[in-house]
N, CA, C and O atoms as a MOPAC input file, in Angstrom:
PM7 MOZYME 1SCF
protein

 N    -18.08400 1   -36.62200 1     4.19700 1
 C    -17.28100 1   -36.14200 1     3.08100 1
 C    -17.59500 1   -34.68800 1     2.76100 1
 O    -16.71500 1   -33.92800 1     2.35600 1
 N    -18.68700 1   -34.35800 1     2.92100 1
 C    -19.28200 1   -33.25800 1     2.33700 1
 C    -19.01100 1   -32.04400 1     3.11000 1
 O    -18.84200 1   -30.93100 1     2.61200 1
 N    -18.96500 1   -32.45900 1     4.94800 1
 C    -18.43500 1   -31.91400 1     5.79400 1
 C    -16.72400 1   -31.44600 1     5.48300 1
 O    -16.34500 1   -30.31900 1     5.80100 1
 N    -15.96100 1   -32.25800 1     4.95700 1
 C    -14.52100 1   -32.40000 1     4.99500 1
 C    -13.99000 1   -31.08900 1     3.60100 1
 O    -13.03500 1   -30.31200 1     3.58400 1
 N    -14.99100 1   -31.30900 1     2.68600 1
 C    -15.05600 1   -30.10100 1     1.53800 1
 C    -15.23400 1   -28.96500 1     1.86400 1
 O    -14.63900 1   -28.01600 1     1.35100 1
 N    -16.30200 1   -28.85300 1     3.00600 1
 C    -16.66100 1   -27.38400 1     3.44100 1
 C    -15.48800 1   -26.65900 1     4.31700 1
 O    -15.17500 1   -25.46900 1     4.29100 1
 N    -15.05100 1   -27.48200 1     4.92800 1
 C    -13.95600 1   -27.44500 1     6.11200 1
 C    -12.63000 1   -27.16000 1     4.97200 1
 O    -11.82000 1   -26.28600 1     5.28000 1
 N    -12.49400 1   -27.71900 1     4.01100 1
 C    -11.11500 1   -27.33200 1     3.13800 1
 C    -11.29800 1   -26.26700 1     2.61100 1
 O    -10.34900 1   -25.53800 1     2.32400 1
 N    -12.93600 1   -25.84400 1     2.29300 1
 C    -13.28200 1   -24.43300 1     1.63400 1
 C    -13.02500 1   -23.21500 1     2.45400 1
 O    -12.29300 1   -22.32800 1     2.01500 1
 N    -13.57200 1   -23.13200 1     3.58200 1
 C    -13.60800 1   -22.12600 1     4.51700 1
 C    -11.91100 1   -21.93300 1     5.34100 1
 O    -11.53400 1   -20.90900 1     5.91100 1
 N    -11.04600 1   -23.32400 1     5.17300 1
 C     -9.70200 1   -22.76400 1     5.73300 1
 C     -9.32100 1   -22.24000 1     4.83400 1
 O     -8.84700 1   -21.17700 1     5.23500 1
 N     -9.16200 1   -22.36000 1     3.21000 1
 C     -8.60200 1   -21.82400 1     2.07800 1
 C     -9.24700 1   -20.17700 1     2.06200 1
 O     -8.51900 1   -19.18800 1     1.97800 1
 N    -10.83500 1   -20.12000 1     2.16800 1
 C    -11.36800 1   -19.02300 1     2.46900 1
 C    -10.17200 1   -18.17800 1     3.22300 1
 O     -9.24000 1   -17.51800 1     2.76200 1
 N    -10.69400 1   -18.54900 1     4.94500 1
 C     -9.68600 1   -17.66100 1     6.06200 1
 C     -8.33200 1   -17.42600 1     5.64700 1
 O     -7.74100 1   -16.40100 1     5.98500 1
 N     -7.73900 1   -18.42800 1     4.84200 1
 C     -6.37900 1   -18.10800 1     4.73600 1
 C     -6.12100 1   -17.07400 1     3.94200 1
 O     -5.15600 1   -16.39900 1     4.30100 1
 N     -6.83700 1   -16.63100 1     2.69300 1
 C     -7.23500 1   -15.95600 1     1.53700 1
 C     -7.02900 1   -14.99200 1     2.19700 1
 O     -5.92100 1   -14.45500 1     2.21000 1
 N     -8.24500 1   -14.47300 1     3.02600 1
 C     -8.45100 1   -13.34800 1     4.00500 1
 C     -7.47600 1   -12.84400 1     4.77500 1
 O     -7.15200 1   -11.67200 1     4.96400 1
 N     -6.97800 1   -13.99000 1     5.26400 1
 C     -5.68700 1   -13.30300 1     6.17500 1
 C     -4.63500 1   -12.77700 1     5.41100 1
 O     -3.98600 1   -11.87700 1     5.94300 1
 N     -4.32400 1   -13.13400 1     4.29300 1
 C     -3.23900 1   -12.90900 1     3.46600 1
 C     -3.39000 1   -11.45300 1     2.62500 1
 O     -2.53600 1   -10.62900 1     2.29700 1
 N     -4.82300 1   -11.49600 1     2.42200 1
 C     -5.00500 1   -10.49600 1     1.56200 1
 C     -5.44600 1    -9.14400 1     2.62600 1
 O     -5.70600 1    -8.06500 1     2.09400 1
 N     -5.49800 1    -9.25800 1     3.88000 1
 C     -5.84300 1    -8.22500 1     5.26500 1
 C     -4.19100 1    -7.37700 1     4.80800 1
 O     -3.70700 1    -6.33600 1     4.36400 1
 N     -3.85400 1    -8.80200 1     5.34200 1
 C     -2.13200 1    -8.22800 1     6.18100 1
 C     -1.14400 1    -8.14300 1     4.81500 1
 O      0.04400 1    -8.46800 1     4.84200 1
 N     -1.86800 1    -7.63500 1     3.58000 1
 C     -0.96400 1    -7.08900 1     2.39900 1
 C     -1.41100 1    -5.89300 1     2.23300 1
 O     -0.69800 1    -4.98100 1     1.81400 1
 N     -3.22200 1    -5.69600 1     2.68700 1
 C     -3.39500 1    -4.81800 1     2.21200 1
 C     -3.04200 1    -3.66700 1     3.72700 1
 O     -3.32100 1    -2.47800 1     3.57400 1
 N     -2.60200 1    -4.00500 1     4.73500 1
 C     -1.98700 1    -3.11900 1     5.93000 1
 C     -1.03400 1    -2.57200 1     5.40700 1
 O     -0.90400 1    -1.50300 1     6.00400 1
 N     -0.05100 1    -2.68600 1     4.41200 1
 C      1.08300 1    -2.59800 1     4.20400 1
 C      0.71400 1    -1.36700 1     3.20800 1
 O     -0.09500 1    -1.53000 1     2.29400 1
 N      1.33100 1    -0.18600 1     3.43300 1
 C      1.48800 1     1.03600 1     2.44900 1
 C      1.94600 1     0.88700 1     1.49500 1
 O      3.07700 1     0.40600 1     1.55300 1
 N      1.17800 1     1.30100 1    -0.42200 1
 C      1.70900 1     1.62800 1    -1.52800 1
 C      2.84300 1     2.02100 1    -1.55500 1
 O      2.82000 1     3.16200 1    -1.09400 1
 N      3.82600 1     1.75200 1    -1.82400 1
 C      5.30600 1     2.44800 1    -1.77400 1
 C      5.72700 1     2.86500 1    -3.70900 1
 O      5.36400 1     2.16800 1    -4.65700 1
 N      6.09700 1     3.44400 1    -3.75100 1
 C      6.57600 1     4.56900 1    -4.96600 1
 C      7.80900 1     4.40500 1    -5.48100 1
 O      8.35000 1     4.20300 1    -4.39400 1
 N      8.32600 1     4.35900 1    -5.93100 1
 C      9.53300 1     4.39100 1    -6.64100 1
 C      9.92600 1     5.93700 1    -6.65400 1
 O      9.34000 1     6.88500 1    -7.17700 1
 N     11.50800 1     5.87500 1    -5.65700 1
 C     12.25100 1     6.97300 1    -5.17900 1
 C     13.47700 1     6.84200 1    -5.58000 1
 O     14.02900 1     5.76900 1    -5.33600 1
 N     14.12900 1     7.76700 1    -6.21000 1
 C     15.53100 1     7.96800 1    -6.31400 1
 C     16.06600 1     9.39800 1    -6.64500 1
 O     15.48100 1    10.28900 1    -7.26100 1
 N     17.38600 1     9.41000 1    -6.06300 1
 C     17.82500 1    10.65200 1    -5.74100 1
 C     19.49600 1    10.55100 1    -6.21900 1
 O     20.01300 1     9.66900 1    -6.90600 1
 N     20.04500 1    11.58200 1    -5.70200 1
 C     21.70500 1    11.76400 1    -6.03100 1
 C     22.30600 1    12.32100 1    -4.92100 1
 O     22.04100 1    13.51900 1    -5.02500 1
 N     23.27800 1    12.08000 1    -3.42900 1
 C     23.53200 1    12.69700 1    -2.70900 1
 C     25.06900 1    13.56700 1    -3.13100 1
 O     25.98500 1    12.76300 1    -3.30400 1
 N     25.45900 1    14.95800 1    -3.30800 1
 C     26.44700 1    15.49100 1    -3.76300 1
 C     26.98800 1    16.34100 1    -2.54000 1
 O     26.27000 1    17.18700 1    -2.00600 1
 N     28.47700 1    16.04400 1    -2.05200 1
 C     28.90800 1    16.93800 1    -1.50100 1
 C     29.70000 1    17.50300 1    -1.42500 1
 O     30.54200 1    16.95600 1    -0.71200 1
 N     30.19100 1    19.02600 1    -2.02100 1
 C     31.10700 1    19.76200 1    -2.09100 1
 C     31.06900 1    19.53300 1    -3.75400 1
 O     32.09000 1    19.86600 1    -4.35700 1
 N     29.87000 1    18.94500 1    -4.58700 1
 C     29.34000 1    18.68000 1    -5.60300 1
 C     30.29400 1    17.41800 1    -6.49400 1
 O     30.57600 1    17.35500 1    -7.69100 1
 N     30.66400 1    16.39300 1    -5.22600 1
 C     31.16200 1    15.45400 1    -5.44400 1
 C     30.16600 1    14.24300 1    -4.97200 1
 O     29.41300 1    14.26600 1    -3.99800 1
 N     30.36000 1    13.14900 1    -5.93800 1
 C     29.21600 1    11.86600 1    -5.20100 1
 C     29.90000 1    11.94200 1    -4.02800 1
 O     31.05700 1    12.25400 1    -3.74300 1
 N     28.28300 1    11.35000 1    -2.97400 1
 C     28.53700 1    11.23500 1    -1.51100 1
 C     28.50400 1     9.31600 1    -1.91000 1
 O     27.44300 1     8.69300 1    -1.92800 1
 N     29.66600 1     8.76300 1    -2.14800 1
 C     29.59400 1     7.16800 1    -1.80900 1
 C     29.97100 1     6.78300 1    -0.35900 1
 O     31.03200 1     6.77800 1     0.26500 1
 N     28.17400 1     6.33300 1     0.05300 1
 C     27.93200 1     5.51300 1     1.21500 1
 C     26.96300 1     6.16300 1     2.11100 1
 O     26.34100 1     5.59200 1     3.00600 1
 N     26.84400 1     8.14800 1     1.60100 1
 C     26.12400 1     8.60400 1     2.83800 1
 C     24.59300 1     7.53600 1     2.76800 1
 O     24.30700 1     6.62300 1     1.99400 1
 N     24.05400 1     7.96100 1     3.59600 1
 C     23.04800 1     7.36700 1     4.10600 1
 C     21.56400 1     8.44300 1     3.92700 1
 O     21.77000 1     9.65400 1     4.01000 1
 N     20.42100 1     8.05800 1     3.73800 1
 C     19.66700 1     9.01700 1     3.58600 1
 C     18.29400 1     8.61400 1     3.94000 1
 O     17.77800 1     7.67300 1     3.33700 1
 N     17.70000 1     9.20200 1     4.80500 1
 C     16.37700 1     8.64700 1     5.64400 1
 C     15.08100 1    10.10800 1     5.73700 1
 O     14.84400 1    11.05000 1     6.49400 1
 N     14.74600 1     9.75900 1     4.96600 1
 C     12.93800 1    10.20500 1     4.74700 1
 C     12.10300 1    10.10200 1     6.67400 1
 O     11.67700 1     9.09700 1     7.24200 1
 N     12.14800 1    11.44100 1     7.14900 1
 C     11.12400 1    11.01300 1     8.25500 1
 C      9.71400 1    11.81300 1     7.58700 1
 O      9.90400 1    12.59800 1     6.65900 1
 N      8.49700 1    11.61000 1     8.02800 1
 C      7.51800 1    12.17700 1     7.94900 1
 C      7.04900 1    13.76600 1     8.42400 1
 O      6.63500 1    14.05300 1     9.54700 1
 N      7.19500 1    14.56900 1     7.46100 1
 C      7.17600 1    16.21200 1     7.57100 1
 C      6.05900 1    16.17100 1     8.37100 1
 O      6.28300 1    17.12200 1     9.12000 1
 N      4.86700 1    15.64400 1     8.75900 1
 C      3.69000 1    15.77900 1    10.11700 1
 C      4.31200 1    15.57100 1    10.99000 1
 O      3.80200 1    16.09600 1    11.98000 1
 N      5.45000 1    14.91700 1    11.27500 1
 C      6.27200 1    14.82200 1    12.66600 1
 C      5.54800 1    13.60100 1    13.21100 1
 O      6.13300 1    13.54900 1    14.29400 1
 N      5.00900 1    12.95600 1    13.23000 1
 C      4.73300 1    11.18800 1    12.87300 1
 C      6.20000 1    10.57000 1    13.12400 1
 O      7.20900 1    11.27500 1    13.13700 1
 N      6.20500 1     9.42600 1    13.28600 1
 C      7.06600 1     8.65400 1    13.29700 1
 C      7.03900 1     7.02400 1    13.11600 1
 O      6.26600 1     6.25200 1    13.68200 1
 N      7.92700 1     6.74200 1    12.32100 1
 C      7.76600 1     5.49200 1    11.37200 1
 C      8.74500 1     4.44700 1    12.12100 1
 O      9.86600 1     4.93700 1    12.25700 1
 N      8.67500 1     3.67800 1    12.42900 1
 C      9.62800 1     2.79400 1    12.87300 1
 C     11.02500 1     2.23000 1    11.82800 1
 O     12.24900 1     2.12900 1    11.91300 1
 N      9.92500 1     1.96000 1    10.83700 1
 C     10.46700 1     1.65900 1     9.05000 1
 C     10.36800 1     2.59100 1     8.56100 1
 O      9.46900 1     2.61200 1     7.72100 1
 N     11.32400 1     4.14600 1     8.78100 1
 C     11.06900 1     4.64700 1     7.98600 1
 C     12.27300 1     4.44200 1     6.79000 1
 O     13.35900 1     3.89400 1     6.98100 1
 N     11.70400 1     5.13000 1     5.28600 1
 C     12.45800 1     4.88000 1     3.80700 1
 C     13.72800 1     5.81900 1     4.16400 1
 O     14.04100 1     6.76400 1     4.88700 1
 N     14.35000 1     4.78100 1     3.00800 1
 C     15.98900 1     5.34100 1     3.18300 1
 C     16.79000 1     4.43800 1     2.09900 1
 O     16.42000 1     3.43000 1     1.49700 1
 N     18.27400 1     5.29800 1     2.05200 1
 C     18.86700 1     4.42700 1     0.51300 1
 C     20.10100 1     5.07300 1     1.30400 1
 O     20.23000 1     5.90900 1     2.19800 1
 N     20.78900 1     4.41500 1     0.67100 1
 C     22.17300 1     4.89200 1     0.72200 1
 C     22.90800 1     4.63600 1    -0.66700 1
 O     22.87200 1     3.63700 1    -1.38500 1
 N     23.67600 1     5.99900 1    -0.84900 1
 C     24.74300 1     6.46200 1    -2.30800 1
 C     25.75600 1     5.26600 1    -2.54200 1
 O     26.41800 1     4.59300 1    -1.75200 1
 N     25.61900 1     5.25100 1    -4.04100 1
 C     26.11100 1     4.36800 1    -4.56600 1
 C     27.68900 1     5.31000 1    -4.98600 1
 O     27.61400 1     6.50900 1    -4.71600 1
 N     28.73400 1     4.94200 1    -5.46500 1
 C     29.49300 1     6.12900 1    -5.84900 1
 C     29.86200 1     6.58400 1    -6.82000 1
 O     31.00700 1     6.69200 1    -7.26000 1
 N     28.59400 1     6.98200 1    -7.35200 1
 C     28.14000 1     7.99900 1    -8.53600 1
 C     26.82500 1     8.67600 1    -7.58600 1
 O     25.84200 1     9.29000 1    -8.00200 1
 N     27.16200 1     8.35700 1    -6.30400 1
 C     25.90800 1     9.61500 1    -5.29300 1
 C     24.89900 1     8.94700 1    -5.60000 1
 O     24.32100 1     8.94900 1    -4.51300 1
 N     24.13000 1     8.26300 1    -6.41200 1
 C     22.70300 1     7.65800 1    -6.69600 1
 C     22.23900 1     6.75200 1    -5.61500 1
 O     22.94000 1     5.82500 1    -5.21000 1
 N     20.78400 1     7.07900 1    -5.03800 1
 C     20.58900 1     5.73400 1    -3.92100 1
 C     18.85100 1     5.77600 1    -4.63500 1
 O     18.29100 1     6.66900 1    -5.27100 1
 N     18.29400 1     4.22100 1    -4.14100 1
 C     17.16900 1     3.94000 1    -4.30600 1
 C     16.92000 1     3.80700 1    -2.94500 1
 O     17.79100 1     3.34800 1    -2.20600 1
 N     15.78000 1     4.17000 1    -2.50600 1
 C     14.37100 1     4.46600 1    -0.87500 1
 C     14.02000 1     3.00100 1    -0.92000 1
 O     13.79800 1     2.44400 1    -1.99600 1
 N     13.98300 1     2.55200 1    -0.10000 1
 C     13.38600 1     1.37600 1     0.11600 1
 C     12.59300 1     1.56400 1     1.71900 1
 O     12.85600 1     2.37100 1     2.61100 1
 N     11.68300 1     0.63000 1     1.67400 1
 C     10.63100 1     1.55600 1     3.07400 1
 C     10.72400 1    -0.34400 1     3.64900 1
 O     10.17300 1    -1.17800 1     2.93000 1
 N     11.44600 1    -0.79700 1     4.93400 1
 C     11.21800 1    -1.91200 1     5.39200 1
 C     12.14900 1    -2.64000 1     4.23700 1
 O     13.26000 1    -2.34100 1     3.79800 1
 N     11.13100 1    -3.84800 1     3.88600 1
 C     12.17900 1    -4.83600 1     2.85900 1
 C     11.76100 1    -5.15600 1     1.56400 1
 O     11.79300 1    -6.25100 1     1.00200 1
 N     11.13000 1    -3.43100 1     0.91200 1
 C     11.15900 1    -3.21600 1     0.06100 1
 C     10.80700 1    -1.72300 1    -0.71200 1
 O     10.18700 1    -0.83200 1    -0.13000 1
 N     11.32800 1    -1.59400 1    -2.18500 1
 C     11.59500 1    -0.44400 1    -3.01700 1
 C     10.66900 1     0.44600 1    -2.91500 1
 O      9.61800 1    -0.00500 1    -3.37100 1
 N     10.57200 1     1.46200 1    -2.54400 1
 C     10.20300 1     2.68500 1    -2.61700 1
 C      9.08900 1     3.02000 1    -1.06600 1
 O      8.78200 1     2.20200 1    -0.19900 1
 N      8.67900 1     4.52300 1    -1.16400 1
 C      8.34600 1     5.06200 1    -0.08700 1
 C      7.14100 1     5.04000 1     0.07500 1
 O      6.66000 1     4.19600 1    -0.68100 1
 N      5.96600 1     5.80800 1     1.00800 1
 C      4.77100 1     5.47600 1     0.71300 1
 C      4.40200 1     7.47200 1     0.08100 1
 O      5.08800 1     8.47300 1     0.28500 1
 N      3.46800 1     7.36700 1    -0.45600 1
 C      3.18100 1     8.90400 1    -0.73000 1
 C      3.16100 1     9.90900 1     0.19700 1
 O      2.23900 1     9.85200 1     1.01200 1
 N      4.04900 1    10.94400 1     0.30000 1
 C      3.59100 1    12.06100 1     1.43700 1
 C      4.75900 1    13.18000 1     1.43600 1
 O      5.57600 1    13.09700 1     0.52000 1
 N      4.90200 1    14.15700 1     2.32500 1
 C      6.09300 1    14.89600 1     2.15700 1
 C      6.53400 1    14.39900 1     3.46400 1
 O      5.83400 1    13.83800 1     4.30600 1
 N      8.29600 1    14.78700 1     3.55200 1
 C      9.36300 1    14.20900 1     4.13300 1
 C      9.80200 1    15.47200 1     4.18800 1
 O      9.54600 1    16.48000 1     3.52900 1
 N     10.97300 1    15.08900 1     5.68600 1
 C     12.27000 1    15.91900 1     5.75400 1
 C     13.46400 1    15.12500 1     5.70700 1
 O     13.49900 1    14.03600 1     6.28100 1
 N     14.39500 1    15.55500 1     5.10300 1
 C     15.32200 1    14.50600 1     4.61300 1
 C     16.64100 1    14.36000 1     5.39900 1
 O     17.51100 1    15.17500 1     5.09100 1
 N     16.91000 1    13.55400 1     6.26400 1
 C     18.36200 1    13.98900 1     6.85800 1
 C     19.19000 1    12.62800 1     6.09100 1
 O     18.75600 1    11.59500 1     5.58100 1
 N     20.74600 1    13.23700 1     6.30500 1
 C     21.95300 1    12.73400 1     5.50100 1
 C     22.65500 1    12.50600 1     6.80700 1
 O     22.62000 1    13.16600 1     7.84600 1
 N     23.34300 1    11.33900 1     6.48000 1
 C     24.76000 1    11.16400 1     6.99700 1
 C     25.65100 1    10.64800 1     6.62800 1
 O     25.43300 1     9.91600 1     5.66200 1
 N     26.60700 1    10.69000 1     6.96300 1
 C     27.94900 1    10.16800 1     5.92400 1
 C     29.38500 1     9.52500 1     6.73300 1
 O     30.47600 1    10.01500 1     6.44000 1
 N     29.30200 1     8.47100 1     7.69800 1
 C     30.25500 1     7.80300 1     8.43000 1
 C     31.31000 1     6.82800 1     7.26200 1
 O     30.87400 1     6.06600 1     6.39900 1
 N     32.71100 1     7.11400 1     7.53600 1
 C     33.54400 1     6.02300 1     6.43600 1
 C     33.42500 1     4.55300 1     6.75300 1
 O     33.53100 1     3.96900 1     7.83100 1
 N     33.18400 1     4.11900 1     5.57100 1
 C     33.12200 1     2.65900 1     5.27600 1
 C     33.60400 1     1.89200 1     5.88500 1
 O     33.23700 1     0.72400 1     5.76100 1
 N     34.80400 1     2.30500 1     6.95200 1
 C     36.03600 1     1.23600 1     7.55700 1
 C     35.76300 1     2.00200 1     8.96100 1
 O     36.75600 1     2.21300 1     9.65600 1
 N     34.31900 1     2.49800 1     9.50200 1
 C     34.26700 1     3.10000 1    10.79100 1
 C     34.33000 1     2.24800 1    12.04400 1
 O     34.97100 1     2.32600 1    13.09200 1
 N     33.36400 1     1.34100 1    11.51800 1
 C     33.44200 1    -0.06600 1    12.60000 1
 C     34.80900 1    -0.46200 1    12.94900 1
 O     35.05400 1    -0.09600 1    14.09900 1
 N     35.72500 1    -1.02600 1    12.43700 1
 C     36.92500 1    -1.32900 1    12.22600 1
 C     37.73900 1    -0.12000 1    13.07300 1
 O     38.28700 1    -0.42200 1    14.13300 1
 N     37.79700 1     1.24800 1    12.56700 1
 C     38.54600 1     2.15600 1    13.00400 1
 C     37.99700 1     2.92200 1    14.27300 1
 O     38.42600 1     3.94800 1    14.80100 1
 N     36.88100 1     2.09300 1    14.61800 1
 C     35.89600 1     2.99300 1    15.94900 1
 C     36.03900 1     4.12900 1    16.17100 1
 O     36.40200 1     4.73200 1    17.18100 1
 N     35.59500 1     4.59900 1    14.70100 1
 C     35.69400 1     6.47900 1    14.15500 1
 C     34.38700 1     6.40400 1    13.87000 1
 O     33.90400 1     6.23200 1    12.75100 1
 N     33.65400 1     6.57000 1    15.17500 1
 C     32.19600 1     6.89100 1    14.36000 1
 C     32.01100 1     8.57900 1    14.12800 1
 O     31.22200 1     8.91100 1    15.01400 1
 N     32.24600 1     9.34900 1    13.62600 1
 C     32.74400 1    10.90200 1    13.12400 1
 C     31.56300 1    10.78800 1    12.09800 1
 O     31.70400 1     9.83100 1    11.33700 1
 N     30.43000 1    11.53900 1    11.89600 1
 C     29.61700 1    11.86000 1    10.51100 1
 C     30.48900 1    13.13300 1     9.87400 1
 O     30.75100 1    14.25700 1    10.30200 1
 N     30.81300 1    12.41300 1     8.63800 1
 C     31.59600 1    13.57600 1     7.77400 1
 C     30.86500 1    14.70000 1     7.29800 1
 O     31.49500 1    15.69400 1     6.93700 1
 N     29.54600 1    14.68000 1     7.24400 1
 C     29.16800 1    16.07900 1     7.38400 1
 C     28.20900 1    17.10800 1     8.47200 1
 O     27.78300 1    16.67100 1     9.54200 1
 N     28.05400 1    18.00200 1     8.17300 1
 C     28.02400 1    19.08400 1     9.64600 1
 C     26.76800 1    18.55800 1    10.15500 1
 O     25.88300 1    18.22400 1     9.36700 1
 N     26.64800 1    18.47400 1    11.21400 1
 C     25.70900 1    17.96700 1    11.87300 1
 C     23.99300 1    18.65100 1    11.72900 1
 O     23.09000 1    18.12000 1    12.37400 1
 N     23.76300 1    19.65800 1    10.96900 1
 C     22.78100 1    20.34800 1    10.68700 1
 C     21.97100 1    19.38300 1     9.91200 1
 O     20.77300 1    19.15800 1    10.08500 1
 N     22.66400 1    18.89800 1     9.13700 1
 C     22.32500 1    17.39400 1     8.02300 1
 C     21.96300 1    16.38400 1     8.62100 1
 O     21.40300 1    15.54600 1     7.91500 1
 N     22.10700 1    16.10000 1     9.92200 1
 C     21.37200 1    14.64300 1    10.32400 1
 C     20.38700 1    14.25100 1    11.52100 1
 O     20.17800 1    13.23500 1    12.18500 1
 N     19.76000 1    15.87400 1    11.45800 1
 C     19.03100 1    16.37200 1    12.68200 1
 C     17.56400 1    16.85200 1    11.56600 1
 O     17.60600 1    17.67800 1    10.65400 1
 N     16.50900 1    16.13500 1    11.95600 1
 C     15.14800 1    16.20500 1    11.50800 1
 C     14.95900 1    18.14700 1    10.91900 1
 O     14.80600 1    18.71900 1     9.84000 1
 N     15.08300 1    18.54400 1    12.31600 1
 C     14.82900 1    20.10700 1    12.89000 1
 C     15.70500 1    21.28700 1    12.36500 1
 O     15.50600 1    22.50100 1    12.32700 1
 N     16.74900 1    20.49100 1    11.97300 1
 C     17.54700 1    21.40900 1    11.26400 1
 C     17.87400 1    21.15700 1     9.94300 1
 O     18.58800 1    21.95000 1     9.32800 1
 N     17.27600 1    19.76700 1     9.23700 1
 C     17.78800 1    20.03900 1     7.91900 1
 C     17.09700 1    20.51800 1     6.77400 1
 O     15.90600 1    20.44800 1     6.47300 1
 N     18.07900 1    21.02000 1     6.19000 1
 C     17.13700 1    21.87000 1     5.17500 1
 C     16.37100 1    21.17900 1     4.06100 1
 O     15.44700 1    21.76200 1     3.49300 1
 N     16.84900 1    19.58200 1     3.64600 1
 C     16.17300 1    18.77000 1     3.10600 1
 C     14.86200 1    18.85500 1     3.05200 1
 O     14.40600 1    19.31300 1     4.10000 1
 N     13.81200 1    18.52000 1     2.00300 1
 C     12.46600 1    18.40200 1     1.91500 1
 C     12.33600 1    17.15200 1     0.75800 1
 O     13.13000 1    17.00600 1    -0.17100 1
 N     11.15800 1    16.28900 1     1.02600 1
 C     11.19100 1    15.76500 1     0.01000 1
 C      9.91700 1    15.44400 1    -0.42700 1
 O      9.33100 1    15.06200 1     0.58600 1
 N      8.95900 1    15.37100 1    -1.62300 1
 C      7.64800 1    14.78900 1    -1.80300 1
 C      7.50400 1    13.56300 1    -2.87000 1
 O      7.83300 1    13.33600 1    -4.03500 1
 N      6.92500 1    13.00100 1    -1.96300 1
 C      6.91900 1    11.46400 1    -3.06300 1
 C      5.25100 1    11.39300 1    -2.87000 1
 O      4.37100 1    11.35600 1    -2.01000 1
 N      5.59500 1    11.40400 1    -5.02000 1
 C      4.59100 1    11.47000 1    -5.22200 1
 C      4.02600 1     9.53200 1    -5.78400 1
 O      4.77200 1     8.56600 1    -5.94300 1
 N      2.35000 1     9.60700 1    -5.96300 1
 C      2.42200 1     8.01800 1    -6.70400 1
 C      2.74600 1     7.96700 1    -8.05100 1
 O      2.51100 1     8.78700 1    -8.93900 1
 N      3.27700 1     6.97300 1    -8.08500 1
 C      4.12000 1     6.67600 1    -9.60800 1
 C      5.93500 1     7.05100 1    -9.15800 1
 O      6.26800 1     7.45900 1    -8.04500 1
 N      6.61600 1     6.87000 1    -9.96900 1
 C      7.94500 1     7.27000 1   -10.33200 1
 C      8.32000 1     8.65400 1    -9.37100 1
 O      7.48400 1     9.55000 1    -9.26200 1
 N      9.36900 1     8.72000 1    -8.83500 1
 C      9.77300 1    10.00100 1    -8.43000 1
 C     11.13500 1     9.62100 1    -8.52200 1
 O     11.57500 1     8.66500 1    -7.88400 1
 N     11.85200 1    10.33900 1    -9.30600 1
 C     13.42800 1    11.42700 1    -9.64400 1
 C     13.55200 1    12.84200 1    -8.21600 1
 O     12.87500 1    13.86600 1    -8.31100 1
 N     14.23100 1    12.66800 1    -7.37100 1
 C     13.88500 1    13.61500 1    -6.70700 1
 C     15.45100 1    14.67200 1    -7.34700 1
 O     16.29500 1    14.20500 1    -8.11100 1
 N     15.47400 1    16.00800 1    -6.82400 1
 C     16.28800 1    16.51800 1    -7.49900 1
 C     17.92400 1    16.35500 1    -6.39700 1
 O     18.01900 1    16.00200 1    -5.22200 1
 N     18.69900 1    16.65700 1    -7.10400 1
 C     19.74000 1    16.04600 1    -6.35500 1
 C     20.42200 1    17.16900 1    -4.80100 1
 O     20.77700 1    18.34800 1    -4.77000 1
 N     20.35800 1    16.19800 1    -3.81400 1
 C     20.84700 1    16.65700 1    -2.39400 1
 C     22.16700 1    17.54400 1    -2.71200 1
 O     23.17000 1    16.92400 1    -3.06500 1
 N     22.22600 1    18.87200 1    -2.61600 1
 C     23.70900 1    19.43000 1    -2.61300 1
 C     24.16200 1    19.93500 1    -1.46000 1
 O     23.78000 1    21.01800 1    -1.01800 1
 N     25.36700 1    18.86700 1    -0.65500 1
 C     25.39700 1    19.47900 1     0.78800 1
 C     26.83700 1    20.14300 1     0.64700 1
 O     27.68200 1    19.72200 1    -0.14200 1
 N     26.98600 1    21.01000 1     1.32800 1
 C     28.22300 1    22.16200 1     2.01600 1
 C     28.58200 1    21.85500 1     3.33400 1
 O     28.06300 1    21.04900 1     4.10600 1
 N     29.83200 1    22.83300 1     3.53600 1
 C     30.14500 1    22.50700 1     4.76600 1
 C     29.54100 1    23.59700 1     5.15200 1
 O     29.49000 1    23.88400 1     6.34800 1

């Protein structure tokens, strides 16, 4: 019996452990939100993806897409917000009915959805971040 207690202790133990390993692998993520504007109109639907300004690369990396009032929340994987660090920010903006119309066309200039060329920056800090709002041109 006494054997059978120790044995329920130490799997509850390991399990503990494993659970609390492979949560704590997982990066602090921040609360991110932004406004994408273009031609200083909401961008409803562009798309917006945070890569890592060290030039790193994330598999999951954070991203939101505009609501249409332009507002998106970062979510990093399958959940809200980013992990702390600076970013370069690229945009894109394909119409809603692209699949359908096999118009894959990004509506804005391609400078915007290239790491290397966009002028985007972003820093997420811990706690809350308001980032200031994306104003893209043609």
């Amino acid at each position: 019996m006494i054997d059978l207690v120790r044995a329920a202790r130490l799997t509850v133990a390991a399990v503990a452990c494993v659970t609390l390993t492979s949560c704590s692998d997982r990066p602090r993520l921040n609360p991110v939100t932004g406004t994408v504007l273009f031609l200083d109109k909401p961008a409803e639907g562009a798309t917006v993806v945070f890569h890592p300004a060290d030039g790193g690369f994330d598999a999951h990396m954070p991203s939101g897409i505009a609501g249409a009032d332009g507002k998106f929340k970062v979510r990093t994987q399958d959940r809200d917000g980013a992990p702390a660090g600076n970013y370069i920010v690229v945009i894109t903006w394909y119409a809603s009915d692209a699949r359908e119309r096999e118009d894959y066309r990004n509506r804005l200039p391609e400078r915007y959805a290239i790491p290397t060329s966009s002028p985007f920056r972003a820093t997420v800090n811990k706690g809350p971040n308001e980032l200031e709002p994306f104003r893209l041109a043609k």
